[in-house]
N, C-alpha and C positions, 0 to 999 in steps of 0.2 A: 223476962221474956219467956222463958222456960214455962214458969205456972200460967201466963197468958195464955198458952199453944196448949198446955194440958189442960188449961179451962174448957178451951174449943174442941180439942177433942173428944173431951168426956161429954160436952153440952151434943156434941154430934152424934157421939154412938148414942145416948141415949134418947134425942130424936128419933134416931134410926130404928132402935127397937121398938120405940112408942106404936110402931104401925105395923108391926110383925105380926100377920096372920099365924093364928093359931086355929086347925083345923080342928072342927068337931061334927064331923061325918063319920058315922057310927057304921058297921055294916053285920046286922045282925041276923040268925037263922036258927035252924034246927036241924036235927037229923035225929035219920027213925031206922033201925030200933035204937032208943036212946044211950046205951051202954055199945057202940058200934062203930065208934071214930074217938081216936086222942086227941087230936088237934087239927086247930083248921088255918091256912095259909090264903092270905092275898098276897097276889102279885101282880105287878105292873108298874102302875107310879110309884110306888113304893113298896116295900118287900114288908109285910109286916103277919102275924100270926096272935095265935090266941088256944088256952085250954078249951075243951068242951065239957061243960059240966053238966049233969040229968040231962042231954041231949040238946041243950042249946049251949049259943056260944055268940061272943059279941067282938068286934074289934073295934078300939076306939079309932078316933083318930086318923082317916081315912085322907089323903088329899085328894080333891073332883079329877077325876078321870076315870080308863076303862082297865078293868082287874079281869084276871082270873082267878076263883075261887076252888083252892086246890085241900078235901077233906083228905087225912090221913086216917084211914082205914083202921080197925084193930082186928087180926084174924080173929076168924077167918073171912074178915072182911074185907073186900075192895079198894081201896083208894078212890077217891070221886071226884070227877073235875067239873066245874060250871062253869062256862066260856059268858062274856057279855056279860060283866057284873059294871055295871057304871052306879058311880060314886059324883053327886052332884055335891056343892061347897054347902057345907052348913047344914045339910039335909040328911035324916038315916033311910039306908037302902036295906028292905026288907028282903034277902033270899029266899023266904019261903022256908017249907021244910025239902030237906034232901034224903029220897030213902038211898040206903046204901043197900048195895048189892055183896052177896055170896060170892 
């Protein structure tokens, strides 16, 4: 009876993950002057981040909803915030380029 219930089990979770969304909404940008920000941060549905590297920078994995897009500055630069970053399912959201302020 035992290996019965653990058949069912095991037949169930792995149903279960058979249909588990996996998100690939990418949200990628740039920033100018290129050497001008460390890191760049979404927040909202999900907290997630990413390096910036020769001025661009990519986060994978985004799930659809509305973010805010918070650049981490490198003096003696600013810190930059883009408000209204929506993140549609399965789709990449292009930010543009962000110039960072002094």
């Amino acid at each position: 009876m035992r290996n019965f219930i653990f058949v069912i089990l095991t037949f169930a979770m792995g149903f279960l993950f058979a249909f588990t969304k996996h998100w690939n909404s990418p949200v990628k940008g740039r920033v100018n002057p290129e050497d001008a920000a460390l890191r760049v941060w979404l927040l909202g549905t999900d907290t997630l981040n990413a390096t910036i590297t020769s001025g661009y920078f990519q986060i994978d994995n985004a799930k659809p909803g509305s973010y805010i897009l918070v650049i981490q500055g490198k003096p003696p630069y600013r810190n930059t915030i883009k408000d209204g970053i929506v993140v549609a399912d399965g789709q990449p959201t292009d930010v543009g380029t962000i110039e960072m302020q002094k």
